[in-house]
Each structure stands twice: as C-alpha cells, then as structure tokens.
DSSP file (Angstrom, degrees, kcal/mol; ACC not computed):
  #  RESIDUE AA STRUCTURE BP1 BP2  ACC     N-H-->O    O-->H-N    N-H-->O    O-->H-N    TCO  KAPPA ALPHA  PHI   PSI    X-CA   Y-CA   Z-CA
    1    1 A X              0   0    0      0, 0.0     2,-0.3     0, 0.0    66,-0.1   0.000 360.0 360.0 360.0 137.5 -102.9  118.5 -101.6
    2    2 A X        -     0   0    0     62,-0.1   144,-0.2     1,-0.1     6,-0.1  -0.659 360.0 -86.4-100.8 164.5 -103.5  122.0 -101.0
    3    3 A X        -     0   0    0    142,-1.4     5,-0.1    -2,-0.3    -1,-0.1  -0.121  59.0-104.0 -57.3 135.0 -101.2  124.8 -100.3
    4    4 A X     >  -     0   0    0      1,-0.1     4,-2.0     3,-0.1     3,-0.2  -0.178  36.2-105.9 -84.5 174.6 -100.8  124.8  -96.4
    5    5 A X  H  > S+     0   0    0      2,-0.3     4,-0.9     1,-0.2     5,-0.2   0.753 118.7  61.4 -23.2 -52.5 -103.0  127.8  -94.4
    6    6 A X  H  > S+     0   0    0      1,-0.2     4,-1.7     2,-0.1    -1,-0.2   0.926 109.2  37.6 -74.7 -41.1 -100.3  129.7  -93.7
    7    7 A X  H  4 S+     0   0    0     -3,-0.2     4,-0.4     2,-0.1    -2,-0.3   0.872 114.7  56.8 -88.2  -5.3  -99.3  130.4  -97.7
    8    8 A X  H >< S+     0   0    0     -4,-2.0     3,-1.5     2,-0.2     2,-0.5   0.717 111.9  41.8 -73.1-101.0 -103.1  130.6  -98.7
    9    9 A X  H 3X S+     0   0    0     -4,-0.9     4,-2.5     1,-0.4    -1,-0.2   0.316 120.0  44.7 -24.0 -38.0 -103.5  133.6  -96.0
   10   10 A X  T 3< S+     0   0    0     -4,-1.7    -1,-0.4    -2,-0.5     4,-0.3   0.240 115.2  45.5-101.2   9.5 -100.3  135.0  -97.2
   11   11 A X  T <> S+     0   0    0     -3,-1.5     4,-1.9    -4,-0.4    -1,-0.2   0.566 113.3  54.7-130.6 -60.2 -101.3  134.5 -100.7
   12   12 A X  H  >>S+     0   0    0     -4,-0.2     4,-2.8     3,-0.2     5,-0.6   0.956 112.8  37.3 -23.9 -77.7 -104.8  136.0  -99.9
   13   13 A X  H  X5S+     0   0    0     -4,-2.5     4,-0.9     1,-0.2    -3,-0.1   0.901 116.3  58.2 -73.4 -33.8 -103.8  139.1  -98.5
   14   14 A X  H  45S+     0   0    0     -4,-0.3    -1,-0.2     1,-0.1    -2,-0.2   0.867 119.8  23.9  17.8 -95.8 -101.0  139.3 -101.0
   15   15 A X  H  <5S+     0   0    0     -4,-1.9    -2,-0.2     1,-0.1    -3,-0.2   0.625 121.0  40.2 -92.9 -47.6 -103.0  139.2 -103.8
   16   16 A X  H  <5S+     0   0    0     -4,-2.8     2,-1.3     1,-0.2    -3,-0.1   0.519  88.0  83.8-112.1  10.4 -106.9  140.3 -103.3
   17   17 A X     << +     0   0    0     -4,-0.9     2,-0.2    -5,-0.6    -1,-0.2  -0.596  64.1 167.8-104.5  91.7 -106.5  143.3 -101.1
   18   18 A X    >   -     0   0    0     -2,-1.3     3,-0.6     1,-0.1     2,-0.2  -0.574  46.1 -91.5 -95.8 155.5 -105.8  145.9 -104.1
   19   19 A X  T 3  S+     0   0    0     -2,-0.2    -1,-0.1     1,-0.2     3,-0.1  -0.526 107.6  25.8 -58.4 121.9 -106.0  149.5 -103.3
   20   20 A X  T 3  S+     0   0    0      1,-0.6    -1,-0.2    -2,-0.2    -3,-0.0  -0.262  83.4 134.8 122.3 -35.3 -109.5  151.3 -103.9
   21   21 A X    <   -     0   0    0     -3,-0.6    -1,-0.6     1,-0.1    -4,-0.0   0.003  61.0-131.7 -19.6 137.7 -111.8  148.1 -103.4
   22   22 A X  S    S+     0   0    0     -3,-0.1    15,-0.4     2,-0.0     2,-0.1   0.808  86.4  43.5 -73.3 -31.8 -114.4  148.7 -101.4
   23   23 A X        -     0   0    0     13,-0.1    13,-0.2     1,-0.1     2,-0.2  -0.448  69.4-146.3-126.6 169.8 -113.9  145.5  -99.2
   24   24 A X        -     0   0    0     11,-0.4     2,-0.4    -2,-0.1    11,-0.3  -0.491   9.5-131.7-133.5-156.2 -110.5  143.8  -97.6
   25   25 A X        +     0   0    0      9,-0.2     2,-0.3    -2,-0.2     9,-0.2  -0.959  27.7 169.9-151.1 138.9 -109.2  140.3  -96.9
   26   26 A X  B     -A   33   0A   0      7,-1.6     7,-4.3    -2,-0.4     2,-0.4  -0.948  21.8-137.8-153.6 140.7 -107.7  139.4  -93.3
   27   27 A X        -     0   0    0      5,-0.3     2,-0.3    -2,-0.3     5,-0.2  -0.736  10.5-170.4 -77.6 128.8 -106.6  135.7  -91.6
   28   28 A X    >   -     0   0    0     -2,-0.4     3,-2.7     0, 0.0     2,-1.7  -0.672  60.3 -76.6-131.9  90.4 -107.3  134.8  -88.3
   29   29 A X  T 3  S+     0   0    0     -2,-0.3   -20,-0.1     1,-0.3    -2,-0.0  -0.475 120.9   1.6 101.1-122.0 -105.6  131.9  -87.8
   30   30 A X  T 3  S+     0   0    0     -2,-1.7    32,-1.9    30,-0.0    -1,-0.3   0.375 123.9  94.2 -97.4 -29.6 -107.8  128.8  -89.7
   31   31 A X    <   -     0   0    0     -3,-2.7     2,-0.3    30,-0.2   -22,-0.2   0.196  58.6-167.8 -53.1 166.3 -110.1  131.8  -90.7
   32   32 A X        -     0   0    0     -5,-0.2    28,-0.4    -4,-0.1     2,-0.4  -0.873  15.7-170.7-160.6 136.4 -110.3  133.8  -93.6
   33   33 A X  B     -A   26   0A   0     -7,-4.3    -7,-1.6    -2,-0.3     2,-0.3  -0.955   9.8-173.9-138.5 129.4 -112.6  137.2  -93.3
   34   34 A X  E     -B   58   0B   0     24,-2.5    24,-1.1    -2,-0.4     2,-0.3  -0.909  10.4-170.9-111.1 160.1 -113.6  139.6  -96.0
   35   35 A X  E     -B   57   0B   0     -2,-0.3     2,-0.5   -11,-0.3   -11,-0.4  -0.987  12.5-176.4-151.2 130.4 -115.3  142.2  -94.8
   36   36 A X  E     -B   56   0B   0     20,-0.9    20,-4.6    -2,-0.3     2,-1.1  -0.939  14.2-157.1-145.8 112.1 -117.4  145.3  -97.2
   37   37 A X  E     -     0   0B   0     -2,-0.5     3,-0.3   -15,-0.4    18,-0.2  -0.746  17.7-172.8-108.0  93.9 -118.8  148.2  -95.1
   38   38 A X  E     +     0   0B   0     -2,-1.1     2,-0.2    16,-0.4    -1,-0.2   0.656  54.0   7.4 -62.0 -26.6 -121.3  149.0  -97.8
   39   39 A X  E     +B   54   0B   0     15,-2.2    15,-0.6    -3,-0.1     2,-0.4  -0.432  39.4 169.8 159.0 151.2 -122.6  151.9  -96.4
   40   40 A X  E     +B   53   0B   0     -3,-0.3    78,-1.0    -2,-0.2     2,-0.3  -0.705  29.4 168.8-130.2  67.3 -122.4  154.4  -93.9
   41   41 A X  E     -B   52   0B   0     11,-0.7    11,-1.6    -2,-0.4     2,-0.2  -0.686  19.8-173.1-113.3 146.1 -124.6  157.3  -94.5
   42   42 A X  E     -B   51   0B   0     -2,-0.3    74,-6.3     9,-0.2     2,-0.2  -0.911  17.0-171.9-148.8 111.5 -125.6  160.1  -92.5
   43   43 A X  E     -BC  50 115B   0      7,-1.8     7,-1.2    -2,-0.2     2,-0.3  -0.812  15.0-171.5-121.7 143.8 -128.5  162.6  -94.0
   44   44 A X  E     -B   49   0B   0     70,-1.8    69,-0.4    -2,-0.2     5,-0.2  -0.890  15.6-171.9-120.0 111.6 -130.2  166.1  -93.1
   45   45 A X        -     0   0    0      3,-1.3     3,-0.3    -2,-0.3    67,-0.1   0.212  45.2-109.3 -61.9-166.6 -133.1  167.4  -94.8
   46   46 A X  S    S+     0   0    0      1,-0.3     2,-0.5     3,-0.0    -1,-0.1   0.750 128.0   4.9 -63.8 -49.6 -135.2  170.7  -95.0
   47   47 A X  S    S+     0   0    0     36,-0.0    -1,-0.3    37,-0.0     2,-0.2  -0.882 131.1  52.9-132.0  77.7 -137.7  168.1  -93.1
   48   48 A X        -     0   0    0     -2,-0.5    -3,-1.3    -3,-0.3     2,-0.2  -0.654  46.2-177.6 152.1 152.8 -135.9  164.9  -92.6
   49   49 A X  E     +BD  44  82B   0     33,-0.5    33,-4.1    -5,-0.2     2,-0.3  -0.792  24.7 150.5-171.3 137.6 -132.6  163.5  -91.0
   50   50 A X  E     -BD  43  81B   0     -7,-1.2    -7,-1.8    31,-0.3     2,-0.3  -0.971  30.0-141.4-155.8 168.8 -131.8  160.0  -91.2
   51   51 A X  E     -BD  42  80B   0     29,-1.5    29,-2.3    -2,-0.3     2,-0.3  -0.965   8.5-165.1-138.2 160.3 -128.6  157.1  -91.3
   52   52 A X  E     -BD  41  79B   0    -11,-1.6   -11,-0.7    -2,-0.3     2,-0.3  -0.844   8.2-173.4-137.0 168.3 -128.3  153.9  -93.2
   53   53 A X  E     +BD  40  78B   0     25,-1.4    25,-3.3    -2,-0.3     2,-0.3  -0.859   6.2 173.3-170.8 131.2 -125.6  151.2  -92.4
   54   54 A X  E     +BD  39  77B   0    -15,-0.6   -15,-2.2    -2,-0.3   -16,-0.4  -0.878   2.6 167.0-165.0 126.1 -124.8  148.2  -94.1
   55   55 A X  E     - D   0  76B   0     21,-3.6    21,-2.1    -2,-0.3     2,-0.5  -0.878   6.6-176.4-129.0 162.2 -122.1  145.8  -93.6
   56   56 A X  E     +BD  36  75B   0    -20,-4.6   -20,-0.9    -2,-0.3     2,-0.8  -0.790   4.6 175.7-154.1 127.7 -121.3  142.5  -94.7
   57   57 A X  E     -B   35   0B   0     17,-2.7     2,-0.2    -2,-0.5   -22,-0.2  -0.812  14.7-152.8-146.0 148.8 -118.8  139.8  -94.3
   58   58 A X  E     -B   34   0B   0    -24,-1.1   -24,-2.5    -2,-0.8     2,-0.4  -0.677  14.1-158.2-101.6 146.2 -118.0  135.8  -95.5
   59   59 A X  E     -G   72   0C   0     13,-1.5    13,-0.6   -26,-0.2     2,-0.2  -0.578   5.2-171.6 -94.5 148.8 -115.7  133.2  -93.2
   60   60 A X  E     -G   71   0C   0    -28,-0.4     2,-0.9    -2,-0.4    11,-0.2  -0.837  10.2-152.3-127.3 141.4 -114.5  130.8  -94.8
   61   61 A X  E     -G   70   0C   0      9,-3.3     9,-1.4    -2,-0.2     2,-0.3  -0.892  12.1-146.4-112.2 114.8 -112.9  128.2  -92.2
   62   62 A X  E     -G   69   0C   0    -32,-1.9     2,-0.4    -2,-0.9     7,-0.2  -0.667  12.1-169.9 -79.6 137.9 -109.7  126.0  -93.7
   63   63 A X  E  >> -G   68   0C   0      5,-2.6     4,-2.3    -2,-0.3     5,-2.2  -0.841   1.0-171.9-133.3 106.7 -109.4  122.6  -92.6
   64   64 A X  T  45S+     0   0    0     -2,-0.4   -62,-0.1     2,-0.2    -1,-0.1   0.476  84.7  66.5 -77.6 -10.0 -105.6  121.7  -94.1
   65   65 A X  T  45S+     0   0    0      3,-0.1    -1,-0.2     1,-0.1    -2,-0.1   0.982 116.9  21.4 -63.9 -61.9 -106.4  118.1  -92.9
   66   66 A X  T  45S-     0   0    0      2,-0.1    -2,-0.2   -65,-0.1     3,-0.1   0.825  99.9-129.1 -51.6 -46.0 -109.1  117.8  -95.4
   67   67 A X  T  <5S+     0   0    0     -4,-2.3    81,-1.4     1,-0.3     2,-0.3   0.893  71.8 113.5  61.9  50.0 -108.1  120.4  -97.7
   68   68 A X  E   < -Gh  63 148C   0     -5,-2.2    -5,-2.6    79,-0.2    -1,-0.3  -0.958  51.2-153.7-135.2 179.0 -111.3  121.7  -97.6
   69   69 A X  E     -Gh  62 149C   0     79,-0.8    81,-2.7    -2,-0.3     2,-0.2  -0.948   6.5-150.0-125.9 152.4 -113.2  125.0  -96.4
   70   70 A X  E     -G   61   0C   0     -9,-1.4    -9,-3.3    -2,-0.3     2,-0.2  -0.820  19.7-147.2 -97.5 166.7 -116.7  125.8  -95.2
   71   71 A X  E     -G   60   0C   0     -2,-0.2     2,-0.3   -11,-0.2   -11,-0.2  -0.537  12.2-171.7-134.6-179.4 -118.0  129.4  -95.8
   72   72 A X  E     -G   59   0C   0    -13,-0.6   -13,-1.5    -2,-0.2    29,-0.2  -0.624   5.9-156.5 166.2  94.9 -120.3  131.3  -93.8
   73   73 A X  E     + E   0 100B   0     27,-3.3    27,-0.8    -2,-0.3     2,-0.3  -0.522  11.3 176.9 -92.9 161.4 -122.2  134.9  -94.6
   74   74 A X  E     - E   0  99B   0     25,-0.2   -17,-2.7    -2,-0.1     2,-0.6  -0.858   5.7-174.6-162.9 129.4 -123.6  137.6  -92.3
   75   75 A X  E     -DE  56  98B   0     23,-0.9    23,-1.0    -2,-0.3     2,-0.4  -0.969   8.8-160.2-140.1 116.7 -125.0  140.7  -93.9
   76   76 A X  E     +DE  55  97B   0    -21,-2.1   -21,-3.6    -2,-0.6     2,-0.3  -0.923  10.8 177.9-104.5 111.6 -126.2  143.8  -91.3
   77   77 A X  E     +DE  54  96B   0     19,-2.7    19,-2.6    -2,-0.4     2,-0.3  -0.984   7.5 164.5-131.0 154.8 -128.5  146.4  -92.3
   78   78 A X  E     +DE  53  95B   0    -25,-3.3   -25,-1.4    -2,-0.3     2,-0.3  -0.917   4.6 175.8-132.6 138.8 -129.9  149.2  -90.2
   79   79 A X  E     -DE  52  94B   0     15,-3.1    15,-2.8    -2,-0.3     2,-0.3  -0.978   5.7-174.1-156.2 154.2 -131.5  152.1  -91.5
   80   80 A X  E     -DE  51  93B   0    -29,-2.3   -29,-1.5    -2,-0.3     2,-0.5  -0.989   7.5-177.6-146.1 119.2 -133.2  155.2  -88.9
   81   81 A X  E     -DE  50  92B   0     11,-6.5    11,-1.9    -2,-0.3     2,-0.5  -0.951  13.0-174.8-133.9 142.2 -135.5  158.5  -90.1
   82   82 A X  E     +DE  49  91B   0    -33,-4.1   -33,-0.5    -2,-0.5     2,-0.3  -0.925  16.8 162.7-133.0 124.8 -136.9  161.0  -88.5
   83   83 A X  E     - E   0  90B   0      7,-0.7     7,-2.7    -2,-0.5     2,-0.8  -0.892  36.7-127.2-138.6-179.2 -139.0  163.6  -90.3
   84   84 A X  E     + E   0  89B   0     -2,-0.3     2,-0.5     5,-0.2     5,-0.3  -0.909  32.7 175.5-113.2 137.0 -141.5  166.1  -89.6
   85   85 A X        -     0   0    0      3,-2.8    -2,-0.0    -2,-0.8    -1,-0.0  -0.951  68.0  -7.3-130.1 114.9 -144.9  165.7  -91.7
   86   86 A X  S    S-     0   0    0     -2,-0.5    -1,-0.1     1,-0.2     3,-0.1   0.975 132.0 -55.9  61.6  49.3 -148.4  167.9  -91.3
   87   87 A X  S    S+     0   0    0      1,-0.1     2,-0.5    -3,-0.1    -1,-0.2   0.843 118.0 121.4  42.1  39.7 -146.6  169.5  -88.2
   88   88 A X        -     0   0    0      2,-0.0    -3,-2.8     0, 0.0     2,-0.4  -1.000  64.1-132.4-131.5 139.9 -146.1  165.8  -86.6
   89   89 A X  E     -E   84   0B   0     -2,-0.5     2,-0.3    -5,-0.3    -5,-0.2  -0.889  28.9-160.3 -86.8 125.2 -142.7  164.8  -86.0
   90   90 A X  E     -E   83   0B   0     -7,-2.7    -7,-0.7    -2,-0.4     2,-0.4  -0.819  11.4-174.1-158.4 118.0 -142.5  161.5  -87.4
   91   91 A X  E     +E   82   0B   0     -2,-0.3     2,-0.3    -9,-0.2    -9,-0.2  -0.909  11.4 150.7-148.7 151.7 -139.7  158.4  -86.5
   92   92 A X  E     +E   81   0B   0    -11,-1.9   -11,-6.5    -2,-0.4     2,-0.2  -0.950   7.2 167.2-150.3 165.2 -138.9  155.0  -87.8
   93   93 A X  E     -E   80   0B   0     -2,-0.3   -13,-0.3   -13,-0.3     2,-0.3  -0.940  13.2-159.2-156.7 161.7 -136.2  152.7  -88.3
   94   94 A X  E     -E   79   0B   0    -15,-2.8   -15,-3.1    -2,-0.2     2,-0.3  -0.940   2.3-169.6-145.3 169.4 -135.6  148.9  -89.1
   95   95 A X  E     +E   78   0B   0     -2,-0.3     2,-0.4   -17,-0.3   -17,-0.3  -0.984  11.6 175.9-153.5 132.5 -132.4  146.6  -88.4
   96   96 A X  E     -E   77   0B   0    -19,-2.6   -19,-2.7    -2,-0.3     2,-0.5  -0.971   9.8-165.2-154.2 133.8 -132.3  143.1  -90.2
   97   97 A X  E     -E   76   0B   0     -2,-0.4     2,-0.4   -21,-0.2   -21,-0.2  -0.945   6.8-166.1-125.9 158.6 -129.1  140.4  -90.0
   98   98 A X  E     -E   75   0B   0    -23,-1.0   -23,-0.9    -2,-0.5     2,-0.2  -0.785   5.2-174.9-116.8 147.3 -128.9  137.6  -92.3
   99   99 A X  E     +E   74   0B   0     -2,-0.4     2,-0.3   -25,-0.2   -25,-0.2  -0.697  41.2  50.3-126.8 134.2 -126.7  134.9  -91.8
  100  100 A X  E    S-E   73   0B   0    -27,-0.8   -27,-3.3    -2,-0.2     2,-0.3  -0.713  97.2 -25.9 144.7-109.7 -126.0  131.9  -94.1
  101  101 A X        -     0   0    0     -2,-0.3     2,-0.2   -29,-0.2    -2,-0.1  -0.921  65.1-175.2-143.0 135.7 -125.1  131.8  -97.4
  102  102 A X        -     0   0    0     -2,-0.3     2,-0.3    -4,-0.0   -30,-0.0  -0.810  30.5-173.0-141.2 146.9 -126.1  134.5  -99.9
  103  103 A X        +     0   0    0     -2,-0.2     2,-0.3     2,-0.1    -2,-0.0  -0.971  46.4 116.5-143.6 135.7 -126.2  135.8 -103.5
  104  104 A X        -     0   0    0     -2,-0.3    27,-0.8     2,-0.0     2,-0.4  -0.974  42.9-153.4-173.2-178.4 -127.6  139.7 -103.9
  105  105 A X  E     +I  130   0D   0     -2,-0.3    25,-0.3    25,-0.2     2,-0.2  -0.882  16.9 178.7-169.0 147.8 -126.7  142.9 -104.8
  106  106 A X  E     -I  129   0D   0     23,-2.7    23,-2.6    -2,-0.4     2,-0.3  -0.885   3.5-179.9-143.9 157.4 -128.5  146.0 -103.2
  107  107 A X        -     0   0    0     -2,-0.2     2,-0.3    21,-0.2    21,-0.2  -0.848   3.0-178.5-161.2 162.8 -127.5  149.9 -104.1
  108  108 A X        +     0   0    0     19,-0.5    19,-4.2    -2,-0.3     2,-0.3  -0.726   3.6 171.2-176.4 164.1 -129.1  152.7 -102.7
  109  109 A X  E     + F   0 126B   0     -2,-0.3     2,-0.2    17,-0.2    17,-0.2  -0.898   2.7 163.0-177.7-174.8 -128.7  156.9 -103.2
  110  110 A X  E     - F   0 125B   0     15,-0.9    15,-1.7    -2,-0.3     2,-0.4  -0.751  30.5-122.2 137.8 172.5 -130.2  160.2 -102.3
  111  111 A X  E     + F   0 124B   0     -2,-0.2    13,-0.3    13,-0.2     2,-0.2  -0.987  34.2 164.5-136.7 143.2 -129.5  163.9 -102.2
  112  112 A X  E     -     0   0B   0     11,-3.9     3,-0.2    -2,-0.4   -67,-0.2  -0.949  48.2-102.0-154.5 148.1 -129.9  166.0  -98.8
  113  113 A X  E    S+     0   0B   0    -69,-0.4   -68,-0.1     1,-0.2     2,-0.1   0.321 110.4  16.7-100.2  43.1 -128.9  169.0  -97.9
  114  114 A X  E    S+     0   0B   0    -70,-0.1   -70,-1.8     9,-0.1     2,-0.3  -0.574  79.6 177.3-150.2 127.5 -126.3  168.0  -96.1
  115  115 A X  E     -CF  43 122B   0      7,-1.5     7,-1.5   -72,-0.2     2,-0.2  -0.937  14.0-169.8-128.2 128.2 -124.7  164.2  -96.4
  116  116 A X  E     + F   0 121B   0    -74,-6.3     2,-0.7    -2,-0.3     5,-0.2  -0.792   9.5 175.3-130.6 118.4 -122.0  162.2  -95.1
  117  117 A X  S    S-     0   0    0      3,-0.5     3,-0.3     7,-0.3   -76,-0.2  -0.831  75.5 -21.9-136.7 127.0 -120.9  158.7  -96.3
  118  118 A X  S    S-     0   0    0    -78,-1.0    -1,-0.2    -2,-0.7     3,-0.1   0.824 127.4 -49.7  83.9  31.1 -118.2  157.0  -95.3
  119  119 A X  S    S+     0   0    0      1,-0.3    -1,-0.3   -79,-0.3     2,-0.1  -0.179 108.1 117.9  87.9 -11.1 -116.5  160.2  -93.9
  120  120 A X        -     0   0    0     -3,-0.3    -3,-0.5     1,-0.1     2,-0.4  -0.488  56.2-140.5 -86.6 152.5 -117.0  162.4  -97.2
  121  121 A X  E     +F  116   0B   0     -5,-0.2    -5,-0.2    -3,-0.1     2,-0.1  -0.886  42.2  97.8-107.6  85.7 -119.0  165.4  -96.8
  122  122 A X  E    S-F  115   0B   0     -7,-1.5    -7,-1.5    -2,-0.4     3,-0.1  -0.174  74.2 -74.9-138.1-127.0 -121.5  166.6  -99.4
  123  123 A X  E    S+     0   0B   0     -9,-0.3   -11,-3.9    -2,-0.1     2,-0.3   0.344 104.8  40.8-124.9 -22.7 -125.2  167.1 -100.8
  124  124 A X  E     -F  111   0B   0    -13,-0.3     2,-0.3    -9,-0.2    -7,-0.3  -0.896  60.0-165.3-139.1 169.7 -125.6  163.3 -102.3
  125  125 A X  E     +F  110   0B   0    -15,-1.7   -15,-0.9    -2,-0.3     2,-0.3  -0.907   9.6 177.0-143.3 148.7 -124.7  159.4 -101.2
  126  126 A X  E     +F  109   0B   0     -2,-0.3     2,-0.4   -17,-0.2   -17,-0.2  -0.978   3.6 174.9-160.3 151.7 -124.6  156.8 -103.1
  127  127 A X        -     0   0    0    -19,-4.2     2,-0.7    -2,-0.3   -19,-0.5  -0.898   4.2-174.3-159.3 146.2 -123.6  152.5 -102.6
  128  128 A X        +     0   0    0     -2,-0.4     2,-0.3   -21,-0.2   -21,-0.2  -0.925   4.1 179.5-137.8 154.9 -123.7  149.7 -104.4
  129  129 A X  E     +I  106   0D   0    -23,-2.6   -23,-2.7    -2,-0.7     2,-0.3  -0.899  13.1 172.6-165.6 129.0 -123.0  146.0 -103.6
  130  130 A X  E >   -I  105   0D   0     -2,-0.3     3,-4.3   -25,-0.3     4,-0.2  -0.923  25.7-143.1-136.0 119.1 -123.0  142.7 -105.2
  131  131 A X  T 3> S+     0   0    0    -27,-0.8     4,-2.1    -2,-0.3     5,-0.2   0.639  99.6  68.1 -50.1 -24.4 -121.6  139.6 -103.3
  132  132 A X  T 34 S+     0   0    0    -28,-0.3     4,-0.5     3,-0.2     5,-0.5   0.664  93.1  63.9 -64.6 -12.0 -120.1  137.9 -106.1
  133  133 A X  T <> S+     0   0    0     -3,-4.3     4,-0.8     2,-0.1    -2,-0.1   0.988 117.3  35.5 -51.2 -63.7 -117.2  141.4 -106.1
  134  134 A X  T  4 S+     0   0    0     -4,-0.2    -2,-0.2     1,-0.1    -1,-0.1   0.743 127.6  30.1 -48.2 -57.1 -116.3  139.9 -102.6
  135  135 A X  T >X S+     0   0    0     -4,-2.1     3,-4.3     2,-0.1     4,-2.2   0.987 103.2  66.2 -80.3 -63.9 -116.6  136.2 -102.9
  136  136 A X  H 3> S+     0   0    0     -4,-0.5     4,-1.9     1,-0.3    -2,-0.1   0.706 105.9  45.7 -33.1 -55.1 -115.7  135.1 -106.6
  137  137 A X  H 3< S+     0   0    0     -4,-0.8     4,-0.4    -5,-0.5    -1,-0.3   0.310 112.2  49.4 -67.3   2.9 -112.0  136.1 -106.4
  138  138 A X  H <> S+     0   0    0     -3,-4.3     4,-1.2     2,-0.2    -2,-0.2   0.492 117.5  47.9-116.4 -25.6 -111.5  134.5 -102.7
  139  139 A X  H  X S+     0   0    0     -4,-2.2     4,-2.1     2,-0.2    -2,-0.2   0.975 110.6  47.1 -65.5 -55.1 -113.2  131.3 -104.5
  140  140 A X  H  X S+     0   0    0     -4,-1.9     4,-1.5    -5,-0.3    -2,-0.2   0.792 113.1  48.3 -76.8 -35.0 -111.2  131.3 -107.4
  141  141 A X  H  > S+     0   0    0     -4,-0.4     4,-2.8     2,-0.2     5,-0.5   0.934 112.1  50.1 -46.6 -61.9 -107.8  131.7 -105.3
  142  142 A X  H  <>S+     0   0    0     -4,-1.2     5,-2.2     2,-0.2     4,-0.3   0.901 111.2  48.8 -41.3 -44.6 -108.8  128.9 -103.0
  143  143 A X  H ><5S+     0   0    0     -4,-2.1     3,-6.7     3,-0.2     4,-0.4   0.995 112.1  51.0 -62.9 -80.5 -109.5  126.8 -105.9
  144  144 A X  H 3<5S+     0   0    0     -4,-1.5    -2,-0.2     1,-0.3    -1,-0.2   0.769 102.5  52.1   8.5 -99.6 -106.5  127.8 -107.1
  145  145 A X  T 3<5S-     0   0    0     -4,-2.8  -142,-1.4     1,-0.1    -1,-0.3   0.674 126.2 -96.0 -32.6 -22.1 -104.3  127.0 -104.0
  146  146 A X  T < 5S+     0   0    0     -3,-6.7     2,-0.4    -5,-0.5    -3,-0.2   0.942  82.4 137.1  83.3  43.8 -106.1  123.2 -104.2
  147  147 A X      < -     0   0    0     -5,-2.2    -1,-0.2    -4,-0.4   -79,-0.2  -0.992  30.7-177.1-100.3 134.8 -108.7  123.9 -101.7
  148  148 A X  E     -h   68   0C   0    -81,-1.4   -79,-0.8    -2,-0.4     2,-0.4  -0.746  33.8-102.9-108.5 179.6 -112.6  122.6 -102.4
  149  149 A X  E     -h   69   0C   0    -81,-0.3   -79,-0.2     1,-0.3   -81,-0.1  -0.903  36.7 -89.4-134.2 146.9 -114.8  123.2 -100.7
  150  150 A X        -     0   0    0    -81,-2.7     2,-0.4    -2,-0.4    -1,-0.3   0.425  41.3-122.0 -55.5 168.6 -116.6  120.8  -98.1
  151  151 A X        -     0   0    0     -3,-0.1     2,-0.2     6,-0.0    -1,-0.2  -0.961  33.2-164.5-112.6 142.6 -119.7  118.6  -99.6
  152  152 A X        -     0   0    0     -2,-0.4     0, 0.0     1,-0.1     0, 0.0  -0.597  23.4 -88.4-115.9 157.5 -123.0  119.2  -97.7
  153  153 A X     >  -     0   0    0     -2,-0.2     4,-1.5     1,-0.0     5,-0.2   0.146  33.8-100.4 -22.4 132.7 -125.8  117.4  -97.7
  154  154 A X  T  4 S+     0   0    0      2,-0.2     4,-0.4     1,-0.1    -2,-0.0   0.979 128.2  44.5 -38.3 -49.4 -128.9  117.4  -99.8
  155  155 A X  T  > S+     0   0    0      1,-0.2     4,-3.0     2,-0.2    -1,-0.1   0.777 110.1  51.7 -67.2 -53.7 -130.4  119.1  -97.4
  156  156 A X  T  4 S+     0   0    0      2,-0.3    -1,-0.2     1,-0.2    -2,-0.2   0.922 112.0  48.9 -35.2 -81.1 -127.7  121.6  -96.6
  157  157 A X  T  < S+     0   0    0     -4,-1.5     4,-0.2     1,-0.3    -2,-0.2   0.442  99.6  65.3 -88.7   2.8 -127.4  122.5 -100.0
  158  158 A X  T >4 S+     0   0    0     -4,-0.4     2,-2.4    -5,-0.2     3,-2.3   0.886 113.2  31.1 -74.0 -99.1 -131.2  123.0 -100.4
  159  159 A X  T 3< S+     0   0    0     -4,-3.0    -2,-0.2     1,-0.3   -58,-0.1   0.076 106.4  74.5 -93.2  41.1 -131.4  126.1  -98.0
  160  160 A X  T 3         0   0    0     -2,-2.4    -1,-0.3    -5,-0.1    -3,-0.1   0.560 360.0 360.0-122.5   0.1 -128.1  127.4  -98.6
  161  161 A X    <         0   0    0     -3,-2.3    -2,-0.1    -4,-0.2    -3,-0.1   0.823 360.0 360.0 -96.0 360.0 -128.5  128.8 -101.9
C-alpha cells in the first residue's frame, strides 16, 4: 500500500524542490505538477529582434484507491523574428504544443546586442533542457512512496514512448 496523497505531496515538495533548479514541484489536490520554464528570451540585433519561449510541464494523477498514477506531458514552444534583409523588412514566427508523453532534451544560445532571459540583462542567452532532470526524481520518489504506475495497453504503450 502506498503512502496516502497527502504525505506523497508533502514528501514531494519537501524533498525535490531544492533551491537553484530550474523547475519546481506543486500538488493540486490528486495532482502533482512540475513545471520548467525553459526559456524566456528576448533579443535585439544591429538587424534583427526576436523572442523564444519554452515551457514544459508533467501531471501525474494519484489514484490512492489503486495506488497507482498516470502521467501526462505538454511541452510549448514559440519562437518570433523580425529582421531587416536587402532593405526588406522581414517576419516569422512558429508555435508548436506537444502533449503526451515525451523523452528530449533541446538547448539553444545566441549573442545580441542587447538580451534578456528570464529577467537577466545582457549581450548573450543560453538554455538547456532534458526531461529526464524533471521527471526521473518525481518517478523515483513515487516508486519510493509504493506508487506504480498504471498498466496501459499494448497499444497505449506503443505511441507513448
């Protein structure tokens, strides 16, 4: 039997929201939400001025009848430029959400002359992200605690990895 909701949350937030992490841990409830705002950049060139944004955060839903969870990803990125090329003023953008279940790592960088990410203010940006930072330690607590996690389908487990 596994530890009831209430000490896995309090055990959770406890335990894996350490100072300086990029990402945090919060309960709602039956919920559990981490949440990693991967990056928040805002650039101006000589010729260019653009933003990037990318955020990403896992559910995981407790069901203390079962003593199991399901899990649940959703990963947002947006990115916007505007430059001027051969006297033509020039703009694009793209926006793409994911949701399901995910394993990735993206990191991203530049120099401008002026940048701000994530409120700091300089000449360069930089971000990196790999889902396993986020997830692995919320797994291995759960586990921990005597939770597993639900059994899917063939099918299910086919297009979730």
């Amino acid at each position: 039997m596994p530890l009831s909701t209430a000490a896995t949350c309090a055990r959770i937030t406890a335990e894996l929201n350490a100072p300086g992490q990029p990402f945090s841990y919060s309960c709602e409830g039956d919920r559990v939400v981490g949440t990693w705002d991967v990056a928040d950049v805002t650039y101006q060139g000589l010729l260019s001025a653009g933003t990037i944004d990318e955020d990403y955060a896992i559910t995981v839903i407790l069901d203390e009848q079962s003593g199991t969870y399901d899990v649940s990803e959703r990963k947002r990125e947006s990115e916007s430029d505007v430059r001027l090329s051969g006297g033509t003023l020039q703009f694009g953008g793209s926006k793409q959400v994911f949701k399901g279940r995910s394993i990735g790592r993206s990191w991203g960088g530049g120099a401008a002359l002026r940048a701000t990410s994530h409120g700091q203010v300089g000449h360069t940006w930089s971000y990196e992200f790999e889902t396993s930072r986020i997830k692995q330690p919320l797994f291995d607590l759960l586990q921990d605690a005597g939770w597993q996690p639900r059994k899917q389908g063939f099918l299910a487990r086919l297009f979730s990895r």
